[in-house]
PDB file of N, CA, C and O in Angstrom, chain B, residues numbered from 101:
ATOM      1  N   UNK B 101      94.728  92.402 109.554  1.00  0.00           N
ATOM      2  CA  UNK B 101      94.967  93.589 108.751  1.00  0.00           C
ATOM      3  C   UNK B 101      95.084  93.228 107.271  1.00  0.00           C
ATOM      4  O   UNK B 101      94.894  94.156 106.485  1.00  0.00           O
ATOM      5  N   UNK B 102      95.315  92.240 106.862  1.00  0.00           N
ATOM      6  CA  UNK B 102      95.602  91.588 105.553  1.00  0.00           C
ATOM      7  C   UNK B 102      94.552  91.665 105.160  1.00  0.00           C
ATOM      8  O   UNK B 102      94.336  92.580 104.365  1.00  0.00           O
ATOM      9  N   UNK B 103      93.678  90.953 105.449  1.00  0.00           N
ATOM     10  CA  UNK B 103      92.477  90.694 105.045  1.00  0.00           C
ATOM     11  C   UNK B 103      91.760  92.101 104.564  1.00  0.00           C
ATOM     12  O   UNK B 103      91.234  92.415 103.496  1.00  0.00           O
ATOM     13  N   UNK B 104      92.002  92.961 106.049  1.00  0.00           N
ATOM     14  CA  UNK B 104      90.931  94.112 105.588  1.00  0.00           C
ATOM     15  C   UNK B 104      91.419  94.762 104.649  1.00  0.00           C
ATOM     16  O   UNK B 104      90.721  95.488 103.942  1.00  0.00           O
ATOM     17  N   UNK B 105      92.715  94.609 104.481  1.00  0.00           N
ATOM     18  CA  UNK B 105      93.539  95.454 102.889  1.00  0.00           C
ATOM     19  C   UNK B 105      93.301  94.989 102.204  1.00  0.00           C
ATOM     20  O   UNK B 105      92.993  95.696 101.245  1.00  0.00           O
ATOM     21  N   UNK B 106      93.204  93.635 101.995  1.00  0.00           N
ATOM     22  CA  UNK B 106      92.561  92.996 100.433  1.00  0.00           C
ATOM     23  C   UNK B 106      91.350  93.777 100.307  1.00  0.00           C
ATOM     24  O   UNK B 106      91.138  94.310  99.218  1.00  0.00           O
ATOM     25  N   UNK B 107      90.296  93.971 101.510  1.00  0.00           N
ATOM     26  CA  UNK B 107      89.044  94.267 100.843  1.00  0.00           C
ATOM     27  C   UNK B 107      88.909  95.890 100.155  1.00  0.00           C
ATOM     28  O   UNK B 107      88.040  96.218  99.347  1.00  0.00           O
ATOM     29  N   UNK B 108      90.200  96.957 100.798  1.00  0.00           N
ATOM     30  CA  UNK B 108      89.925  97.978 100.698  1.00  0.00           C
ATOM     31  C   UNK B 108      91.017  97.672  99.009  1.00  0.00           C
ATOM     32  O   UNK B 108      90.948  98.546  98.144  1.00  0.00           O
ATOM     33  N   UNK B 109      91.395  97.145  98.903  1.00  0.00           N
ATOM     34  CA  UNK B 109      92.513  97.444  97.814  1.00  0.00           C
ATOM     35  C   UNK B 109      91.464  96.649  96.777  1.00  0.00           C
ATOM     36  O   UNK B 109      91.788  96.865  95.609  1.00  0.00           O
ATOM     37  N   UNK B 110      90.269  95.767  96.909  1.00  0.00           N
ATOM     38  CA  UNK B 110      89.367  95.204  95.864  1.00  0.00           C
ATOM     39  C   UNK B 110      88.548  96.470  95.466  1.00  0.00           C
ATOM     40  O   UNK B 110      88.259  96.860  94.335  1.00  0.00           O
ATOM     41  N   UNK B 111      88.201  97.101  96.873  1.00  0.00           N
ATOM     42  CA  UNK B 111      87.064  98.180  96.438  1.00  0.00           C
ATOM     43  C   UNK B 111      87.561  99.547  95.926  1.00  0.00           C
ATOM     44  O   UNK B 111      86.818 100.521  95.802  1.00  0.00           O
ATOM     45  N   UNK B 112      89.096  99.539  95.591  1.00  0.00           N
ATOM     46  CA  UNK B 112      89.899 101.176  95.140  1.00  0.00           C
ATOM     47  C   UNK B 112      89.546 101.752  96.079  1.00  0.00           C
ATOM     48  O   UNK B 112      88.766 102.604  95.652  1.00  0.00           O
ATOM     49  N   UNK B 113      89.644 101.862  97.433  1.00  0.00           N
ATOM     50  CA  UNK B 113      89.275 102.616  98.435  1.00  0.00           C
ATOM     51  C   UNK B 113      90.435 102.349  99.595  1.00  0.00           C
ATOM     52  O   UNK B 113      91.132 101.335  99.640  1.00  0.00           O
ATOM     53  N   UNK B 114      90.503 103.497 100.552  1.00  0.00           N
ATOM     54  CA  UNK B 114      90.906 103.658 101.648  1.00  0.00           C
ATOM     55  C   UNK B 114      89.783 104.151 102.893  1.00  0.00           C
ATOM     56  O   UNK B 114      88.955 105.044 102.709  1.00  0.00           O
ATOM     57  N   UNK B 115      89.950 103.299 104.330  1.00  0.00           N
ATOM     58  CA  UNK B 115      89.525 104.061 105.396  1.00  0.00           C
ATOM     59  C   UNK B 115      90.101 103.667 106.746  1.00  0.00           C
ATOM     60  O   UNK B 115      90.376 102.612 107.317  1.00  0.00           O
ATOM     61  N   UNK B 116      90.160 104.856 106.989  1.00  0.00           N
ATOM     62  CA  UNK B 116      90.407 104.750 108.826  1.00  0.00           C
ATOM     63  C   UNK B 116      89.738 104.502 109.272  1.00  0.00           C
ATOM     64  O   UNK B 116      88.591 104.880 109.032  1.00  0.00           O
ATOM     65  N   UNK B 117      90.109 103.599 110.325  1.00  0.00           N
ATOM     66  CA  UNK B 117      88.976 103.000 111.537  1.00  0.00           C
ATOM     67  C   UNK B 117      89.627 102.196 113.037  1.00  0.00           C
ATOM     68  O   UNK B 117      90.522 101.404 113.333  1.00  0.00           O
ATOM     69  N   UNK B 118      88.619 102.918 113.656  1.00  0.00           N
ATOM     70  CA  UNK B 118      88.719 102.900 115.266  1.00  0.00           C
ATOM     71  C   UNK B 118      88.346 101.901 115.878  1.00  0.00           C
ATOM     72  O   UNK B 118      88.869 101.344 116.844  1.00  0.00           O
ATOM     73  N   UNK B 119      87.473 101.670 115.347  1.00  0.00           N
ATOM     74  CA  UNK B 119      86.250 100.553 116.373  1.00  0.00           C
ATOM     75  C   UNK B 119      85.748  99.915 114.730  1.00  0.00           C
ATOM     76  O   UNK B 119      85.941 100.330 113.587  1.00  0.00           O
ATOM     77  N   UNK B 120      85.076  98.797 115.261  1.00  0.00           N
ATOM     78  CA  UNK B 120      84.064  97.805 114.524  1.00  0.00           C
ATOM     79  C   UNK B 120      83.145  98.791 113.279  1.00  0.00           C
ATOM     80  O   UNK B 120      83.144  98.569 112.068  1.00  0.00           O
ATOM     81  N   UNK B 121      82.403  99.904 114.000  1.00  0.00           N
ATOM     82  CA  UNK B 121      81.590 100.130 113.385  1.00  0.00           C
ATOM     83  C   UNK B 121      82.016 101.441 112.145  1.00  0.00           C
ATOM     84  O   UNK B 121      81.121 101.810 111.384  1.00  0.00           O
ATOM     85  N   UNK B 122      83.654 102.170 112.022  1.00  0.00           N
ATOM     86  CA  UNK B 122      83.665 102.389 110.868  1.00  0.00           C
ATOM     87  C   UNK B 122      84.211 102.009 109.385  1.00  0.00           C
ATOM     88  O   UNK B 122      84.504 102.509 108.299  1.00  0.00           O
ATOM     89  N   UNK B 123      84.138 100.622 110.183  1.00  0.00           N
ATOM     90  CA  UNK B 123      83.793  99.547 108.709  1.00  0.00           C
ATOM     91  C   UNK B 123      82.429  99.465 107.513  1.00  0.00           C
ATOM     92  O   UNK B 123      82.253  99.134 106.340  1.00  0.00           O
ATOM     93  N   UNK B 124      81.589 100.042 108.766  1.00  0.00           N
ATOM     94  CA  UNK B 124      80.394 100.023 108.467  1.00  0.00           C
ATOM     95  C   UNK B 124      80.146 101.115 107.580  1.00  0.00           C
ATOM     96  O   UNK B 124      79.163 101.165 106.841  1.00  0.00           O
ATOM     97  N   UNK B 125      81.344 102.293 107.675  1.00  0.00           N
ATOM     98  CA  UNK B 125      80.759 103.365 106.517  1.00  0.00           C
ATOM     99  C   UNK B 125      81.488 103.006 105.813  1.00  0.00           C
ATOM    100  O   UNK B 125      81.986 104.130 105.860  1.00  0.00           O
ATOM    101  N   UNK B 126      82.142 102.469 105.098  1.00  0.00           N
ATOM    102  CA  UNK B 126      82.268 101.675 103.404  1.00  0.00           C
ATOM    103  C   UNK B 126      80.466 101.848 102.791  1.00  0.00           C
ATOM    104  O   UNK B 126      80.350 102.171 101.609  1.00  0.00           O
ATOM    105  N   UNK B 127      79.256 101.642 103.557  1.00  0.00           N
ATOM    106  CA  UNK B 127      78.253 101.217 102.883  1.00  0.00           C
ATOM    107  C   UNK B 127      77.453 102.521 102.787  1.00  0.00           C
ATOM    108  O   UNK B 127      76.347 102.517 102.247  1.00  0.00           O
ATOM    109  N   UNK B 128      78.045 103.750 103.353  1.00  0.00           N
ATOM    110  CA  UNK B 128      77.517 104.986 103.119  1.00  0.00           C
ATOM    111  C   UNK B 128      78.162 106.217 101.817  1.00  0.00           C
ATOM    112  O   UNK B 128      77.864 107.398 101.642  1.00  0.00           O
ATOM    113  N   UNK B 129      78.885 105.546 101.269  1.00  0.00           N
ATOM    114  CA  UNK B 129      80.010 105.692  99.475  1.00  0.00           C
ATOM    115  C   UNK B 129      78.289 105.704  98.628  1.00  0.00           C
ATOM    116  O   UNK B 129      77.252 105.077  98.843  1.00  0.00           O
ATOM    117  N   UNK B 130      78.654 106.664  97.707  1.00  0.00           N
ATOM    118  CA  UNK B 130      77.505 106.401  96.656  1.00  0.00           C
ATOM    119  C   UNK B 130      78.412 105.341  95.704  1.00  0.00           C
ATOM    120  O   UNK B 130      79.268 105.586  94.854  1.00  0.00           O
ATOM    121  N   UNK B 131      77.754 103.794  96.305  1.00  0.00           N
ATOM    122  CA  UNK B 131      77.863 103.074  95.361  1.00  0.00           C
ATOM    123  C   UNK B 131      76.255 102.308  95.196  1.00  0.00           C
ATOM    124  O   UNK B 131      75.255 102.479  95.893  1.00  0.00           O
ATOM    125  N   UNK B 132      76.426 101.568  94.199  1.00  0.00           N
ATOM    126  CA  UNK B 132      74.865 100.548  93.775  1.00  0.00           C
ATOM    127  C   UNK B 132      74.638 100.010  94.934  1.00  0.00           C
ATOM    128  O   UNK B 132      75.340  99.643  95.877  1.00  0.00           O
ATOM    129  N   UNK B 133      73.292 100.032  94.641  1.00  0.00           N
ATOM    130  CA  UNK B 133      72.667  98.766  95.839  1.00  0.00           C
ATOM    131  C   UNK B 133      73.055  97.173  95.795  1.00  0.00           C
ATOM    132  O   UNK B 133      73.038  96.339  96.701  1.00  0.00           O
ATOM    133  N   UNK B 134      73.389  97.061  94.498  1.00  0.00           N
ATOM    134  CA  UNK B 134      73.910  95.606  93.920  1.00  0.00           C
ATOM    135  C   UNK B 134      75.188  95.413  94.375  1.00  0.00           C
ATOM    136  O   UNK B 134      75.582  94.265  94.581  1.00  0.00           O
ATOM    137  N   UNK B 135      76.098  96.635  94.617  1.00  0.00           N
ATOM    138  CA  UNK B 135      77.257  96.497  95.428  1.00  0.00           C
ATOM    139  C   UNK B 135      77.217  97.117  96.686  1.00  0.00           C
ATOM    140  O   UNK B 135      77.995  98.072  96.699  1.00  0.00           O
ATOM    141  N   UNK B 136      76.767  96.998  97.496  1.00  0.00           N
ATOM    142  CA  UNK B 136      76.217  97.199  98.749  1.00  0.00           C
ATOM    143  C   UNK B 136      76.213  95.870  99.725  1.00  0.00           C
ATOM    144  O   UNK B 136      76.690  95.434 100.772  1.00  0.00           O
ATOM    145  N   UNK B 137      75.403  95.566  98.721  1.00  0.00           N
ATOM    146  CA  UNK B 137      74.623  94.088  98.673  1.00  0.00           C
ATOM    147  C   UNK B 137      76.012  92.963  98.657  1.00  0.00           C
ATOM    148  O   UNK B 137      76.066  91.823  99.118  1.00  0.00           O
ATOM    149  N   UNK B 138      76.796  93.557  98.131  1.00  0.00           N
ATOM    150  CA  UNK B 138      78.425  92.188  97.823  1.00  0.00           C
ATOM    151  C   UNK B 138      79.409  92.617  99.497  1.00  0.00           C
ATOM    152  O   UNK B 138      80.224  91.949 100.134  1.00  0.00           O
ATOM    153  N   UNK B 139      78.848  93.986  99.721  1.00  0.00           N
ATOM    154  CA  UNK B 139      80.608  94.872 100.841  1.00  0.00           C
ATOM    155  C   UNK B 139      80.148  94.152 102.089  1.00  0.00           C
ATOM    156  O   UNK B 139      80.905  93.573 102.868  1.00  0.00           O
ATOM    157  N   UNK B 140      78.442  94.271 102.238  1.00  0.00           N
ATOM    158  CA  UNK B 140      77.870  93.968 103.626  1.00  0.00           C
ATOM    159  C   UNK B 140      78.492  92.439 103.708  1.00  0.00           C
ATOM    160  O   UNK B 140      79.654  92.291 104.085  1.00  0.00           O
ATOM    161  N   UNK B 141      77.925  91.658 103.453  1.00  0.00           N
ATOM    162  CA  UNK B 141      78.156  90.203 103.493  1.00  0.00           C
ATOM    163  C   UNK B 141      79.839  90.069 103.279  1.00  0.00           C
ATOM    164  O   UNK B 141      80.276  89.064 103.839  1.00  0.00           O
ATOM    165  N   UNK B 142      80.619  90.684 102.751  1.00  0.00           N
ATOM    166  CA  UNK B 142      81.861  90.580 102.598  1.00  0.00           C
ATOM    167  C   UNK B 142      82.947  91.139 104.192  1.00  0.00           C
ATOM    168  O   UNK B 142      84.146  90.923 104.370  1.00  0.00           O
ATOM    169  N   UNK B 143      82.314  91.615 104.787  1.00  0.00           N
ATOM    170  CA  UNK B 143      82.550  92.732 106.076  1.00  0.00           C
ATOM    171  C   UNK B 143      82.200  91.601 106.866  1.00  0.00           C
ATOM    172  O   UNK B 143      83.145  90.954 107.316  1.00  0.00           O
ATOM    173  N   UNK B 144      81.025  91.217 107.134  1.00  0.00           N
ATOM    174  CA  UNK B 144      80.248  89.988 108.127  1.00  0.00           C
ATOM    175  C   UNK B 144      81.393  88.978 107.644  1.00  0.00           C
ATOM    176  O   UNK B 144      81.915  88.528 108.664  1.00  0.00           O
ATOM    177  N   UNK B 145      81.884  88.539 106.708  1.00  0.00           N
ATOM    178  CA  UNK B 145      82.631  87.072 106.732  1.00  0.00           C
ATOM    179  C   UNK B 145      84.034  87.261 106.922  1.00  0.00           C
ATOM    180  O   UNK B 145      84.714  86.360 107.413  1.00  0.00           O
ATOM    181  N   UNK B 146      84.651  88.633 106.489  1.00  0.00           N
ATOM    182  CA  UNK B 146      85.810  88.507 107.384  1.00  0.00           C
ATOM    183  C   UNK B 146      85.851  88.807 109.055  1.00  0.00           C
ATOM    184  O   UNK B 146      86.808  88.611 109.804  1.00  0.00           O
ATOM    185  N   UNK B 147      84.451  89.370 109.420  1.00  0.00           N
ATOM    186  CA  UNK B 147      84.401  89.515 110.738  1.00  0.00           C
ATOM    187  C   UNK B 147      84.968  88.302 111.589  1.00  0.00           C
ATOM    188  O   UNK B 147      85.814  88.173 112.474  1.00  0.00           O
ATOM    189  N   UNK B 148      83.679  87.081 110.568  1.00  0.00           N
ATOM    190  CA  UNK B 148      83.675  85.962 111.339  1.00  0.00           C
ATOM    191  C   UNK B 148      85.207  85.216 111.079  1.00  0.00           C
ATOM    192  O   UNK B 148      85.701  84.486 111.938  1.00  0.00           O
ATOM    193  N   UNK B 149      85.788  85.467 109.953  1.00  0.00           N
ATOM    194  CA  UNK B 149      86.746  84.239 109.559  1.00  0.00           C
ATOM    195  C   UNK B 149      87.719  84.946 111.299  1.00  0.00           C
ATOM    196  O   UNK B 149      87.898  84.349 112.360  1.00  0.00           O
ATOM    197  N   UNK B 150      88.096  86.250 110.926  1.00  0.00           N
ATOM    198  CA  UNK B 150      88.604  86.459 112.196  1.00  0.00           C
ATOM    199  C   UNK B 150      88.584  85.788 113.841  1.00  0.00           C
ATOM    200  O   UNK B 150      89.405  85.297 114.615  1.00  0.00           O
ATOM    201  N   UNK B 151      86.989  86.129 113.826  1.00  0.00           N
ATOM    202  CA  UNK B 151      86.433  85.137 115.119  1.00  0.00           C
ATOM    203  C   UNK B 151      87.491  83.595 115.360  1.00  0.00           C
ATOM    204  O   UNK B 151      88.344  83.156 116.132  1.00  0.00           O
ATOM    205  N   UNK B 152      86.668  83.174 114.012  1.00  0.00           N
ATOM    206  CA  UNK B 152      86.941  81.377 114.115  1.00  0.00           C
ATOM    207  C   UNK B 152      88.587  81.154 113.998  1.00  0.00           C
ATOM    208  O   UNK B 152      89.185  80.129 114.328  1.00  0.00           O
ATOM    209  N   UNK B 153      89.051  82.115 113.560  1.00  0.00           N
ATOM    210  CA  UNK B 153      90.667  82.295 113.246  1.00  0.00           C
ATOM    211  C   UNK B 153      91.189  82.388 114.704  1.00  0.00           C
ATOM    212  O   UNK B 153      92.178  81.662 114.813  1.00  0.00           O
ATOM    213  N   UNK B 154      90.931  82.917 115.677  1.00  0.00           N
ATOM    214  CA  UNK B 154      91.284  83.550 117.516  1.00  0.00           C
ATOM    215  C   UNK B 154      91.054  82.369 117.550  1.00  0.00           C
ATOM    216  O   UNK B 154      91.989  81.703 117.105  1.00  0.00           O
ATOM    217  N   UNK B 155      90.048  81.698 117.951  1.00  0.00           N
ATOM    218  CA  UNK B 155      89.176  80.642 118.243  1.00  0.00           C
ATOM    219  C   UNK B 155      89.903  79.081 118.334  1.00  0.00           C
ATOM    220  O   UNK B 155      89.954  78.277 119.265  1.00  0.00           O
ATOM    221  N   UNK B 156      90.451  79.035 116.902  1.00  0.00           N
ATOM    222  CA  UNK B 156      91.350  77.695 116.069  1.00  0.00           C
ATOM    223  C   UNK B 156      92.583  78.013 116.785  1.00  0.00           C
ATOM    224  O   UNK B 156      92.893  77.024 117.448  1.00  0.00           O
ATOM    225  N   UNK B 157      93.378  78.916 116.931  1.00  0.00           N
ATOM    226  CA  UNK B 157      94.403  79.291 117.103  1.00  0.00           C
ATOM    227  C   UNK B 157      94.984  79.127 119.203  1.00  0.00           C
ATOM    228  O   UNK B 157      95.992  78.697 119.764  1.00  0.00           O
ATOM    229  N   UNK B 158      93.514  79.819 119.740  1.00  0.00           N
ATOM    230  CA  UNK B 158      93.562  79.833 120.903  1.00  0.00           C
ATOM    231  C   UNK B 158      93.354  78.335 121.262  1.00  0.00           C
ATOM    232  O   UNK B 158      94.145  77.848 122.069  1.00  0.00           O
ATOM    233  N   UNK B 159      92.469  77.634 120.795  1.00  0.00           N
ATOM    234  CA  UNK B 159      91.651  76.191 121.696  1.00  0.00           C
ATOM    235  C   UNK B 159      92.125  75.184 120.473  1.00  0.00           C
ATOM    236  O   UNK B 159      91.638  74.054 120.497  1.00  0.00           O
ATOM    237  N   UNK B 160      92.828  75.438 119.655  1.00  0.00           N
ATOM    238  CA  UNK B 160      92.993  73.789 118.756  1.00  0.00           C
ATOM    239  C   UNK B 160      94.825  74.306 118.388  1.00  0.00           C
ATOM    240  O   UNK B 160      95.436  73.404 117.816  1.00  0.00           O
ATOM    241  N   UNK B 161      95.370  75.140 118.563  1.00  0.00           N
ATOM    242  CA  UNK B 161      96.948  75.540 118.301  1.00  0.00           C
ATOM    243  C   UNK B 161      96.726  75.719 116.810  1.00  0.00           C
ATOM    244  O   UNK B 161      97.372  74.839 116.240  1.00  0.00           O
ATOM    245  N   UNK B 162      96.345  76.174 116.292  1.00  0.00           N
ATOM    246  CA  UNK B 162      96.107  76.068 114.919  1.00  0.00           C
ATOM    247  C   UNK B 162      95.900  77.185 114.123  1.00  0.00           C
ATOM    248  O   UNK B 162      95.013  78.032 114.227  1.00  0.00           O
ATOM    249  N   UNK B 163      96.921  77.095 113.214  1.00  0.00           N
ATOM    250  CA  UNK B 163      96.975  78.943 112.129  1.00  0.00           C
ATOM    251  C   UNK B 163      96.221  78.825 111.236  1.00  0.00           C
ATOM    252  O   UNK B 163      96.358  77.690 110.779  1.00  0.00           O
ATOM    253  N   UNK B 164      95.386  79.442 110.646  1.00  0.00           N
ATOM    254  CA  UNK B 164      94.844  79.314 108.978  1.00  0.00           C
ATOM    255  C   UNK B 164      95.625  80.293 108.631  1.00  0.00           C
ATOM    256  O   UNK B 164      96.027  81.079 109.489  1.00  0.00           O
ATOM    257  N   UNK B 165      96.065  80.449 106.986  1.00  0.00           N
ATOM    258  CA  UNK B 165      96.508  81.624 106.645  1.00  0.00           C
ATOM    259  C   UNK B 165      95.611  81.960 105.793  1.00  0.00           C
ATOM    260  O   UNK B 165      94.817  81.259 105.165  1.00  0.00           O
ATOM    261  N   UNK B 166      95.862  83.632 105.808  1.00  0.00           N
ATOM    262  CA  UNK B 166      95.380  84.657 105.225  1.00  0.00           C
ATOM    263  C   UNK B 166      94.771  84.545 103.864  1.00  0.00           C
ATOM    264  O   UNK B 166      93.795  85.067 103.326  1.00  0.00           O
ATOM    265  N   UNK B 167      95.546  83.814 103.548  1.00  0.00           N
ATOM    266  CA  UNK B 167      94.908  83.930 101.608  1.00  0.00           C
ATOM    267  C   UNK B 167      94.194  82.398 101.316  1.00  0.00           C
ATOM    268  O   UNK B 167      94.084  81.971 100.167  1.00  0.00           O
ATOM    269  N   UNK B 168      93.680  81.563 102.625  1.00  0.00           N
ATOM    270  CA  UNK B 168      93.041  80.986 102.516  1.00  0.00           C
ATOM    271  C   UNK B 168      91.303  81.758 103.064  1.00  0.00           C
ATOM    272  O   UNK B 168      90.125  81.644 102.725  1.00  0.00           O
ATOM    273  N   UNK B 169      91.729  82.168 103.599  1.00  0.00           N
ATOM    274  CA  UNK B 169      90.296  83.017 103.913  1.00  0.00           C
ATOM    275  C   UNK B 169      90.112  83.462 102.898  1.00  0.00           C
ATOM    276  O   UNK B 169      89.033  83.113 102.419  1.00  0.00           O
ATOM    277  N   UNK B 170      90.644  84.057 102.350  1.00  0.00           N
ATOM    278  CA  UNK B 170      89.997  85.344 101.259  1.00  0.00           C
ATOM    279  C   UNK B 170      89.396  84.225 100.214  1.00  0.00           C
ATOM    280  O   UNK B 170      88.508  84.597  99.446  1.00  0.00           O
ATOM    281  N   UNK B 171      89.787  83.069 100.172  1.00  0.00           N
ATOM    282  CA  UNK B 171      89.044  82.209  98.747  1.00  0.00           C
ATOM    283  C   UNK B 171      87.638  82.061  99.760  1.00  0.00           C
ATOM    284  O   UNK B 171      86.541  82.281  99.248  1.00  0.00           O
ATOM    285  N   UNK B 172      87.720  81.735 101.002  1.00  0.00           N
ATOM    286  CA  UNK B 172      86.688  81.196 102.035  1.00  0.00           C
ATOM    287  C   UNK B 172      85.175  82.186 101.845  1.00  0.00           C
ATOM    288  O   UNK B 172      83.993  81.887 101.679  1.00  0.00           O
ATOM    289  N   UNK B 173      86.006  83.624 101.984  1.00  0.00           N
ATOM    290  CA  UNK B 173      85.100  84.792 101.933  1.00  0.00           C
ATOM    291  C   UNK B 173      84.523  85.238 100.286  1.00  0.00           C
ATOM    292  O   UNK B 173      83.472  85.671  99.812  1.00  0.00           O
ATOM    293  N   UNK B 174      85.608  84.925  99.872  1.00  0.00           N
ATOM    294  CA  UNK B 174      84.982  85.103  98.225  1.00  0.00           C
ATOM    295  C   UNK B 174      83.681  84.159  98.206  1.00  0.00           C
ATOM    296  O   UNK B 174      82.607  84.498  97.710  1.00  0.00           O
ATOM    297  N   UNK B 175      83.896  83.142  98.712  1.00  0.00           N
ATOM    298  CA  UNK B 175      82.911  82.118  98.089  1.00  0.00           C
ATOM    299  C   UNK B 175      81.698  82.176  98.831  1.00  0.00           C
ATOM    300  O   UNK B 175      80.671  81.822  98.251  1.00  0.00           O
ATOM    301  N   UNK B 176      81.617  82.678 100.379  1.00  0.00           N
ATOM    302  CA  UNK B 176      80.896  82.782 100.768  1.00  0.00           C
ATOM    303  C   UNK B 176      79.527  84.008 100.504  1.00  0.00           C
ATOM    304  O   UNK B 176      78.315  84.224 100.515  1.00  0.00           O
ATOM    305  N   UNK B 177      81.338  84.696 100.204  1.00  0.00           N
ATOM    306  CA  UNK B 177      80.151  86.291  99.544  1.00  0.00           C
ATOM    307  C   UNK B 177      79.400  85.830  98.238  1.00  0.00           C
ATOM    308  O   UNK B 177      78.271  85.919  97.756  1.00  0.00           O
ATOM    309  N   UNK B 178      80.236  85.461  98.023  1.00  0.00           N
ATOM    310  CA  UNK B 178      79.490  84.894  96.331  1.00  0.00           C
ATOM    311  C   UNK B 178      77.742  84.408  96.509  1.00  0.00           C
ATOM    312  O   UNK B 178      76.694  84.831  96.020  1.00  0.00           O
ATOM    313  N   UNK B 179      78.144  83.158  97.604  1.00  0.00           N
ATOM    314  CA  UNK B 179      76.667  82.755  97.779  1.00  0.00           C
ATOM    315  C   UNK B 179      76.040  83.908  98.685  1.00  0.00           C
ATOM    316  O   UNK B 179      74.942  84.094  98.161  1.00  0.00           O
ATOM    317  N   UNK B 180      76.128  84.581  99.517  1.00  0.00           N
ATOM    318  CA  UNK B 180      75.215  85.396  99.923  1.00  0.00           C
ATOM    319  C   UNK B 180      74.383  86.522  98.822  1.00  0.00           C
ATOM    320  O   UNK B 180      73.239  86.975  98.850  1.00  0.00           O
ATOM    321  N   UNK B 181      75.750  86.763  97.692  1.00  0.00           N
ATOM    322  CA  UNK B 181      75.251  88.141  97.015  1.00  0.00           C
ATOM    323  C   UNK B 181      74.268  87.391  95.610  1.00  0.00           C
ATOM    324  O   UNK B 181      73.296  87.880  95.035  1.00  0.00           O
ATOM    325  N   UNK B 182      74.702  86.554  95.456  1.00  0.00           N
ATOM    326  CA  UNK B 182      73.927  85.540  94.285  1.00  0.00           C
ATOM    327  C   UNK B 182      72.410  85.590  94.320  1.00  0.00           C
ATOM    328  O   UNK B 182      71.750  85.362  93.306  1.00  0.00           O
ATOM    329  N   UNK B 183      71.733  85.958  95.759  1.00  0.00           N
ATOM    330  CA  UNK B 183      70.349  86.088  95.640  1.00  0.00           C
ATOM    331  C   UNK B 183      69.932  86.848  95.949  1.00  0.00           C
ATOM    332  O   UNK B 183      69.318  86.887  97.015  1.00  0.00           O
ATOM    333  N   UNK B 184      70.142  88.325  94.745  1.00  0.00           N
ATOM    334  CA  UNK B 184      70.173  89.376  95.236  1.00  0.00           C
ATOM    335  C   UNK B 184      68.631  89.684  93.651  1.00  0.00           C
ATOM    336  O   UNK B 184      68.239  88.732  92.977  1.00  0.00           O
ATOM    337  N   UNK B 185      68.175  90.911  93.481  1.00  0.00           N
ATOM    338  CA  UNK B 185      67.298  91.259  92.427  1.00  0.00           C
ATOM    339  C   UNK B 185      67.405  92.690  92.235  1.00  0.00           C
ATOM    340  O   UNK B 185      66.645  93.395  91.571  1.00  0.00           O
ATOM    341  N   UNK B 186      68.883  93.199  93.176  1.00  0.00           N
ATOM    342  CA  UNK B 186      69.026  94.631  93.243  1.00  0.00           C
ATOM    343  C   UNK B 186      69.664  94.776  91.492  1.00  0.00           C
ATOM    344  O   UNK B 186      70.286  93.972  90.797  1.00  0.00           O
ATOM    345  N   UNK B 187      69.228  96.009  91.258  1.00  0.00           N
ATOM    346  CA  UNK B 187      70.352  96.219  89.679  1.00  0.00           C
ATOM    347  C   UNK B 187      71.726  97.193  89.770  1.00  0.00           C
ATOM    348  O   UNK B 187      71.871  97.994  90.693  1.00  0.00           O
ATOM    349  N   UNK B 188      72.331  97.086  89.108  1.00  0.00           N
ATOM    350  CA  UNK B 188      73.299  97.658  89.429  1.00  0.00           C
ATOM    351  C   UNK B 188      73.949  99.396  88.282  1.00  0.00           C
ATOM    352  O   UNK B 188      73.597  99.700  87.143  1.00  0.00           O
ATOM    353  N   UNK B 189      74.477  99.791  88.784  1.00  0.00           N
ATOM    354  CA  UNK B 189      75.015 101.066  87.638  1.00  0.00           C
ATOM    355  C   UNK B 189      75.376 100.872  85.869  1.00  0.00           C
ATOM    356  O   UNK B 189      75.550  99.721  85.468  1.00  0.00           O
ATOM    357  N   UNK B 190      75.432 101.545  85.291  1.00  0.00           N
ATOM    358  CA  UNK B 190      75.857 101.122  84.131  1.00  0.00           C
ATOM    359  C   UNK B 190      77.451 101.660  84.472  1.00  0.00           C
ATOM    360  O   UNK B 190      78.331 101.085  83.832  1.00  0.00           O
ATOM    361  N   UNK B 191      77.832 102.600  85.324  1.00  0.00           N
ATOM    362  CA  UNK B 191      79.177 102.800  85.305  1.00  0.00           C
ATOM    363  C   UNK B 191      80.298 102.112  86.450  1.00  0.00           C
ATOM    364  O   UNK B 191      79.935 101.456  87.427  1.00  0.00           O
ATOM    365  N   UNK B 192      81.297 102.325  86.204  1.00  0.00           N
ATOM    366  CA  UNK B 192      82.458 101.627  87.035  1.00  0.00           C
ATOM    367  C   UNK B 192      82.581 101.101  87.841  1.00  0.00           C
ATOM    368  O   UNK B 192      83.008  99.948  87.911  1.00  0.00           O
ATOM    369  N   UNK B 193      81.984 102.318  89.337  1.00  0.00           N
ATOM    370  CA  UNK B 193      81.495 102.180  90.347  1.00  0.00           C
ATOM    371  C   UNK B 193      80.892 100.862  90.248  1.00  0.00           C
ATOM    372  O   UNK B 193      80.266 100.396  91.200  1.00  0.00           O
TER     373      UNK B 193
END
């Protein structure tokens, strides 16, 4: 839950969600394609840090904490969104 609040409290946004997939409408917001392009890949890596987080925890006894992911996911998003050629708004959004 941490995690997904960092991402909603990065993007000035709130949403409810049930299942997996209304994470997925974060990407239906009129925002840029250039930030589209940063939420998707940012959604996929806390999916996974989660995964590997159960994973470490269940089969090696082992905690990561929370605000080590988020540098994990920053950086990862970083390189995913870095090879992007989308342009982006001139405003806020």
């Amino acid at each position: 839950m941490k995690l997904w609040n960092w991402l909603f409290s990065t993007l000035n946004t709130s949403i409810q969600f049930n299942s997996v997939e209304d994470f997925w409408l974060l990407l239906d917001r009129n925002w840029s394609h250039q930030c589209k392009l940063v939420i998707k890949p940012c959604i996929v890596n806390i999916q996974n840090f989660i995964w590997f987080t159960r994973s470490k925890i269940r089969f090696q006894n082992k905690l990561l904490h929370w605000k080590s992911a988020i540098n994990l996911i920053i950086a990862k998003t970083s390189i995913a969104s870095n090879n992007t050629k989308q342009t982006s708004r001139g405003d806020m959004l």
